[in-house]
N, C-alpha and C positions, 0 to 999 in steps of 0.2 A: 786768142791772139794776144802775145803779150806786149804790151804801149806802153813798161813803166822806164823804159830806157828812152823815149821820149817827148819833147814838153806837148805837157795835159794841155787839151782841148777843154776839158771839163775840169771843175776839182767836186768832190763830193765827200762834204765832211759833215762830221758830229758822231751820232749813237753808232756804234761798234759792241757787240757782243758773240759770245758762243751758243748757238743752238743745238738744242739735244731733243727728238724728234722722236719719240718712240713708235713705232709702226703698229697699224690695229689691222688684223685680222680678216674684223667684221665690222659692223656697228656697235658700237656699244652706251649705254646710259652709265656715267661713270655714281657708282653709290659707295657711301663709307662702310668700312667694315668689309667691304667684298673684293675677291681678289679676281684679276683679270688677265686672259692669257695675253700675251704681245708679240709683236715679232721685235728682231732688233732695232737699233735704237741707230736714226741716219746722225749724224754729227756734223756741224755745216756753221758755218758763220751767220749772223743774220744784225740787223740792224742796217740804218738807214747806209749806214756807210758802204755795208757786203753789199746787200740785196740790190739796192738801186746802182752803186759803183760798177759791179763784177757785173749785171745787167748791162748797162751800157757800156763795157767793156766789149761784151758778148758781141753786140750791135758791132762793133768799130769804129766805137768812139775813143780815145786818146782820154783815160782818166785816171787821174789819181786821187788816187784813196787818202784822207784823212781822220784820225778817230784816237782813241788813247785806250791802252789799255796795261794790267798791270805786270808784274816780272813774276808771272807761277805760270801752273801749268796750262792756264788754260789761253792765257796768254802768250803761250810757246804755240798752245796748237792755232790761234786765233793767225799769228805771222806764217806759219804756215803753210796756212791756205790761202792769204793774201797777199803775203808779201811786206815788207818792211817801210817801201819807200814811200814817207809823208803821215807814218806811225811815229806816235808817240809813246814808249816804255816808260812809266809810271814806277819806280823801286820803290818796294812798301803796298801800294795799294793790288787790289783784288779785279782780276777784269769783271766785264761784266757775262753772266751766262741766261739763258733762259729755256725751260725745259717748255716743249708746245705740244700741246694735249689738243691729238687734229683728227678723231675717227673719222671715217668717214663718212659723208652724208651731215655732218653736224659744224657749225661755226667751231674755228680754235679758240682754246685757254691757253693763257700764258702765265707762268710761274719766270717770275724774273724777279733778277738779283743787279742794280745799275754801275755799283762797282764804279770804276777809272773816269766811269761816265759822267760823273756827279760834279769832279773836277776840273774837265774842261772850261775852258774859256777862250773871249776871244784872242789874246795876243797868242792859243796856240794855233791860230793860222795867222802867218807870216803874209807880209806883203811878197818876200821873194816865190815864198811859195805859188805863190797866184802869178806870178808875172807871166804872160806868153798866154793864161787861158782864155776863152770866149763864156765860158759860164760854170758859175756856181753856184753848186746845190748842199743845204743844208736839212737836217732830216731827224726827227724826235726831238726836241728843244724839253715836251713836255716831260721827258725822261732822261734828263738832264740838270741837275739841282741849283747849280752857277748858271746854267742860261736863262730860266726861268724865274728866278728870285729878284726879288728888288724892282720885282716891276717890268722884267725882261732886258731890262738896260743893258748887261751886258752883251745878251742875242741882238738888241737894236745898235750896239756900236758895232758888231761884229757888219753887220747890213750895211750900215754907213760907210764903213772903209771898203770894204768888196766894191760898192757902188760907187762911190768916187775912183776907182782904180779901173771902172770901163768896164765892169765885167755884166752880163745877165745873170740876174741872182732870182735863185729859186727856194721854197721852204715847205718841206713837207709837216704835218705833226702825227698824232697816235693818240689812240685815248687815252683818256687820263682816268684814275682812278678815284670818283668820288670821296673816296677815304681817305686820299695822301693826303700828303703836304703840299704835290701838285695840282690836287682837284680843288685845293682851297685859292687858289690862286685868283685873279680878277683878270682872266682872261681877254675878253673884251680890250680892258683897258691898256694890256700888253700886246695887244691885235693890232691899237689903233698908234702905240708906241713904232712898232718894227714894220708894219706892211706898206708905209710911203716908202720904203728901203728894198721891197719885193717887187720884181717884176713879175714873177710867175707862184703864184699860190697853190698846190695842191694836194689840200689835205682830205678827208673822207668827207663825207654827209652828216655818219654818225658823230664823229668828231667834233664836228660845229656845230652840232643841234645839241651836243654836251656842254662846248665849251661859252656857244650865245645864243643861244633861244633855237625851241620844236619852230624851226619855219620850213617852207618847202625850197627847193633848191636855188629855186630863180630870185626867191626874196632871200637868203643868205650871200647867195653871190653879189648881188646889188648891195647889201651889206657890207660887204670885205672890198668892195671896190671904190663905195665911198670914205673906206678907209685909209685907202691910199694903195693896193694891190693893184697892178696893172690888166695881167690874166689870172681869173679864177676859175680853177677846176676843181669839182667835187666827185670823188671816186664814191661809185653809188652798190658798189658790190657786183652782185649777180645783174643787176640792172644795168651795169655801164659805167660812162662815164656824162658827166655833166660839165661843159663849159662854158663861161661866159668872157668873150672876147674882148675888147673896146666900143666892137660894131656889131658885134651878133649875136645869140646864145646856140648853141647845140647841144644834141645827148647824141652818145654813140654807143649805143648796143653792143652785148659782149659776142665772143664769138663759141660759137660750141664746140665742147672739149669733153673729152671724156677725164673729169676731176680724178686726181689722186691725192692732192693738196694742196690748201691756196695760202700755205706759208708765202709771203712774200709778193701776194698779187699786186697788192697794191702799188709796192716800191716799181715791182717793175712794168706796169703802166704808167708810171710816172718817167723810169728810163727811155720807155715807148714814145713818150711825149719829148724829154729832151731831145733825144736823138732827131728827134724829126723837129725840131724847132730851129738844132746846127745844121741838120741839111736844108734848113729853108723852103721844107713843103706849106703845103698851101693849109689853112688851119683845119678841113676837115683830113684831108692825111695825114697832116698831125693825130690827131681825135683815131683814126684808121687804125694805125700802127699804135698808139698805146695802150687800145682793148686787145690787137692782137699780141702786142708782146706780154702783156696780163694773163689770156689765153691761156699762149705758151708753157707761160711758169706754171699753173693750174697742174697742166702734164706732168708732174713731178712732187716729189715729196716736202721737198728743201726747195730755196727762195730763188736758186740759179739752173742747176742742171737742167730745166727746162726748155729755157732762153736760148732761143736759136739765133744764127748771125743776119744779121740785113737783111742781104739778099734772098733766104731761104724762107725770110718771116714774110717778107715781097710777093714772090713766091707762091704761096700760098693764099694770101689777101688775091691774089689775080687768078688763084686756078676754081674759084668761085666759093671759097671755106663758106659756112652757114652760120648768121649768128642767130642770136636768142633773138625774141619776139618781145620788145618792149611792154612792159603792164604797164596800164595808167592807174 
C-alpha cells in the first residue's frame, strides 16, 4: 500500500543501506582459499530505515521513511526501491551497502560499508517533518559515526526534541564490532545519556550483553529501565521476544516457519511491535503480533517480501499457527 502521499503516523529514521544477499544452494562452512557455488544474488534495501519502515508500511501503518544516502549508483537503486520522500541525497558522499552472507541453517555475516550513514545527524530530521506523527522510531545509532561520538549527545538531542514535540519515540541498535571505533565507545554511559528520551527500547539480547554486561534478560531490562527507558524489549532470536512492561515482564515464543532467511527479523518484530502499540492492543498482543510479524519475514530471503498486511498476519495468529517450545 503506498502512504507516502499521506501524513505519517509513524516516521522511521537513521541507518539506510543497500543489501546484496547472495543465495546458497545448500549448507555451507564458508573456508579461505575455496570456491563456492551460489545461486543469484537477491538485492534489497536493508537497514533500520528499509527493514522496519517498508515493514510497517506492509502492516498499514502511514510511514515515512527517513535516512541519507549518497548521489552513485547505489544510491539511485536504494530511492528506487523506496522512494525519495524524507531522503536525504548526500553530493560527494558513497551510500551505504552491505553484502549478507546467510546459508542456510547458519546465523548471517555481514560485510558492511556505512557510507552517508556516518553523516547524519540530528537537525536532519526536521521538526516539520515530524509534525502530524504519533511515533518515532530510530534504528542502528551504533552504525552511525555522528550519533554515537561525543558521548551520544547528538542521538540524545535528537530524543529530546522528538519528545518534547508529543511524539512516542522508540530506538533500536545492532552489534557493535569490538574492533571499531564503535565497540570502543562507553556505551552504558550513552544508554544512560539518551533512554530518559525513550519510551520504547528494543534492541537484541546479544546486543546488551556486548554493549553492558553477560546478565540474563530480566536483570538487563531492570537495567535499562532504571535508566530512564519506559518499555524494554529484548529480541532473543529463535527464542522470542522478551519484555519488560512498567507493570509486568513477558517472553513470547517465536512462531514456526519454515526458515529461508532471517535477514531482517529483528527489525520487523520490532515493526510487529509498533504497529500494535498505534492500534492500541493490549501488551501481550502487542508481544503476539511482533513474533508473528518476525515469523513472517523468516519466510523470505531479503528483510521485507516476507511481511504480510494486518489482517492476513491476524489471520493466521487465530487459524491456530504453532509456535516454538520455549528452552529454559
Amino acid at each position: 500500500m503506498d502512504t507516502t502521499h499521506l501524513r505519517p503516523e509513524a516516521i522511521v529514521a537513521g541507518h539506510i543501506c543497500l543489501d546484496i544477499i547472495p543465495t546458497f544452494e545448500r549448507q555451507v562452512t564458508l573456508e579461505p582459499g575455496k570456491l563456492f557455488k551460489i545461486g543469484p544474488a537477491v538485492v534489497a534495501t536493508g537497514g533500520a530505515v528499509s527493514n522496519t519502515g517498508l515493514a510497517m508500511q506492509r502492516l498499514g501503518v502511514r510511514t515515512r521513511l527517513m535516512g541519507k544516502v549518497g548521489d552513485d549508483l547505489f544510491g539511485r537503486a536504494i530511492l528506487e526501491k523506496i522512494g525519495s520522500d524524507g531522503m536525504i541525497i548526500a553530493k560527494g558522499e558513497t551510500s551505504s551497502y552491505t553484502v549478507v552472507i546467510s546459508p542456510p541453517g547458519v546465523d548471517r555475516t555481514f560485510l558492511h560499508c556505512s557510507g552517508a550513514n556516518d553523516t547524519f545527524r540530528a537537525a536532519d530530521v526536521t521538526d516539520a517533518a515530524l509534525r502530524g506523527a504519533k511515533l518515532f522510531h530510530f534504528g542502528y545509532p551504533p552504525l552511525m559515526r555522528r550519533m554515537y561520538r561525543d558521548g551520544g549527545r547528538e542521538l540524545a538531542s535528537l530524543f529530546r526534541r522528538v519528545k518534547r514535540l508529543g511524539l512516542t519515540t522508540s530506538l533500536d541498535m545492532v552489534m557493535v564490532d569490538p574492533k571499531s571505533e564503535a565497540g570502543r565507545v562507553d556505551w552504558p554511559a550513552l544508554l544512560r545519556r539518551v533512554l530518559p528520551h525513550v519510551d520504547v527500547f528494543l534492541p537484541s539480547l546479544d546486543e546488551m550483553q556486548v554493549m553492558i554486561g553477560h546478565q540474563p534478560p530480566a536483570v538487563l531490562a531492570a537495567q535499562l529501565r532504571d535508566w530512564g527507558a519506559g518499555i524494554v524489549g529484548l529480541k532473543l532470536g529463535s527464542r522470542g521476544l522478551y519484555v519488560r512492561w512498567p507493570d509486568r515482564e513477558r517472553v513470547a515464543p517465536c512462531f514456526k516457519v519454515t526458515v529461508v532467511g532471517t535477514t531482517g527479523a529483528g527489525d520487523a518484530t520490532i515493526a510487529g511491535f509498533l504497529a500494535g502499540l498505534l492500534r492500541g492492543l493490549p501488551p501481550d498482543d502487542v508481544m503476539t503480533m511482533a513474533v508473528a510479524v518476525g515469523a513472517c519475514c523468516c519466510e523470505a530471503a531479503d528483510a521485507t517480501s516476507g511481511i504480510r498486511p494486518w489482517v492476513e498476519v491476524q489471520k493466521r495468529i487465530k487459524s491456530g499457527w504453532n509456535r516454538r517450545r520455549i528452552k529454559s
